[in-house]
N, C-alpha and C positions, 0 to 999 in steps of 0.2 A: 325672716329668712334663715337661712343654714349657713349662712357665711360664705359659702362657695360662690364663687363669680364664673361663668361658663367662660371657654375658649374658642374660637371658630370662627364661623363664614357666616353671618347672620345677617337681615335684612330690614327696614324699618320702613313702614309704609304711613300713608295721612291715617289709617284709623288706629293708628299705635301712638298719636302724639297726643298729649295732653300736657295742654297750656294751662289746666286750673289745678296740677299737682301738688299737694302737700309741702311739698319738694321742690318749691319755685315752679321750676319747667322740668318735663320730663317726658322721652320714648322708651316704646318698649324695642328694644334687640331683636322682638323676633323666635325667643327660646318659647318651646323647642324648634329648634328647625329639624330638615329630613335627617340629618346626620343622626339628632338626637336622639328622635320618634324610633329611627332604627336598632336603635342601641336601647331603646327601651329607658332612656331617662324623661324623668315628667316633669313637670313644674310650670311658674308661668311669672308674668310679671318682671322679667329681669330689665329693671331700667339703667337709663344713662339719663344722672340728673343731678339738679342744683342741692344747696343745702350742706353739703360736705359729710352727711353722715351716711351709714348700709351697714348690710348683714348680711351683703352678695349683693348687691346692685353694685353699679358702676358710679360714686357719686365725687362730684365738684365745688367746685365752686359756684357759687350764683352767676358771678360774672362768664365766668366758663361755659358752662349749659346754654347763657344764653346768647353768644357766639355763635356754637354748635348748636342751637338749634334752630336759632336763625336761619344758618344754614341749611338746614337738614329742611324746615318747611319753604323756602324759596325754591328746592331742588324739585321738591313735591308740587309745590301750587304752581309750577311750570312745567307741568308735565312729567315729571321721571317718576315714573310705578312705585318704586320703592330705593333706598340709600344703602348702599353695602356699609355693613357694620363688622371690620374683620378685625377680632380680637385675637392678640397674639400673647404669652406668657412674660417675653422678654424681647429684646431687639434679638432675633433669630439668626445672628453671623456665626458664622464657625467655631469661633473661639468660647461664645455663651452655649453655643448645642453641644460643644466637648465635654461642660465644665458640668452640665446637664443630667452629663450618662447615668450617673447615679441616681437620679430621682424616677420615682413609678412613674411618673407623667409621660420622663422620656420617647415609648413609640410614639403616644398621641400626636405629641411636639415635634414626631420626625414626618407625620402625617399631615401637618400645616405645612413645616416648610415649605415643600413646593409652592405656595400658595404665594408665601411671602417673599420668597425668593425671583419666581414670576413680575412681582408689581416691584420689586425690587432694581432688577433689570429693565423693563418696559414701559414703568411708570403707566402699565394699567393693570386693568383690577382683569384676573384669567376666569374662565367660566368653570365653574364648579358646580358638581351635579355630586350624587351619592350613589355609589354602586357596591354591594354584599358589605354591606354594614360602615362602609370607607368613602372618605372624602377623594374623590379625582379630579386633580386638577387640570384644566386642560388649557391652551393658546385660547385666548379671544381674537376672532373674525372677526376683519372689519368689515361693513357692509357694501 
C-alpha cells in the first residue's frame, strides 16, 4: 500500500467481507466511494482488519476485528444492505478542528464535520450523498 489510510463516509456490504484473510478477518470500506471516484482518486482494497500490521489499511487486533466483525456480518445476514464505515481524522470538537488549522487536510476535515457533528447530536448516522465534487450532509428522515 502507500501508507495513506482514506477519511470519509464509506460503506461495507456481505461481498466485501472476507473471513479466509491473511489478516485473520477482514472488510473492505468501500474505497473508492462517489466522493472519491469524483475527485478522481483510485485504488482499492482498503481494509479494516486483524493481525495489527498495514500500509494504509485500517488494522487491529485479532481480538478487535473479530468483535467488529462479528458485528458488521450479523448486521448483513439480517438484512441491512450494507454498514456505514465513517472515518474521521481525530475526535472532530472544536478545540481539535482549531488546533487543525494549520495542516492541508484542514478544508477536507471541515467537510466531514458536519457529518460528525450530526451523529454527534442525534446519535444517527445523516444521509449523505455527493454533489460538484463535495460531500452534503443532510438530516436523515425517519420513515
Amino acid at each position: 500500500g502507500d501508507g495513506k489510510s482514506p477519511e470519509g463516509f464509506y460503506a461495507t456490504n456481505k461481498g466485501l467481507l472476507n473471513p479466509n484473510s491473511r489478516y485473520h478477518l477482514a472488510f473492505n470500506i468501500g474505497y473508492p466511494n462517489a466522493y472519491d471516484r469524483a475527485n478522481g482518486y483510485t485504488g482499492d482494497f482498503i481494509m479494516v482488519h486483524g493481525n495489527c500490521v498495514s500500509a494504509g489499511c485500517y488494522a487491529m487486533t485479532d481480538a478487535g476485528i473479530e468483535e467488529i466483525y462479528q458485528l458488521v456480518a450479523q448486521a448483513l445476514n439480517s438484512g441491512q444492505k450494507n454498514v456505514p464505515v465513517h472515518i474521521f481524522p481525530f475526535t472532530m470538537d472544536d478545540e481539535n478542528m482549531r488546533q487543525a488549522q494549520a495542516w492541508p487536510e484542514y478544508n477536507f476535515w471541515r467537510m466531514l464535520k458536519p457529518g460528525y457533528d450530526y451523529f454527534e447530536k442525534n446519535h444517527r448516522l445523516p444521509t449523505i450523498t455527493v454533489e460538484n465534487r463535495r460531500y452534503k450532509i443532510s438530516p436523515t428522515t425517519l420513515p
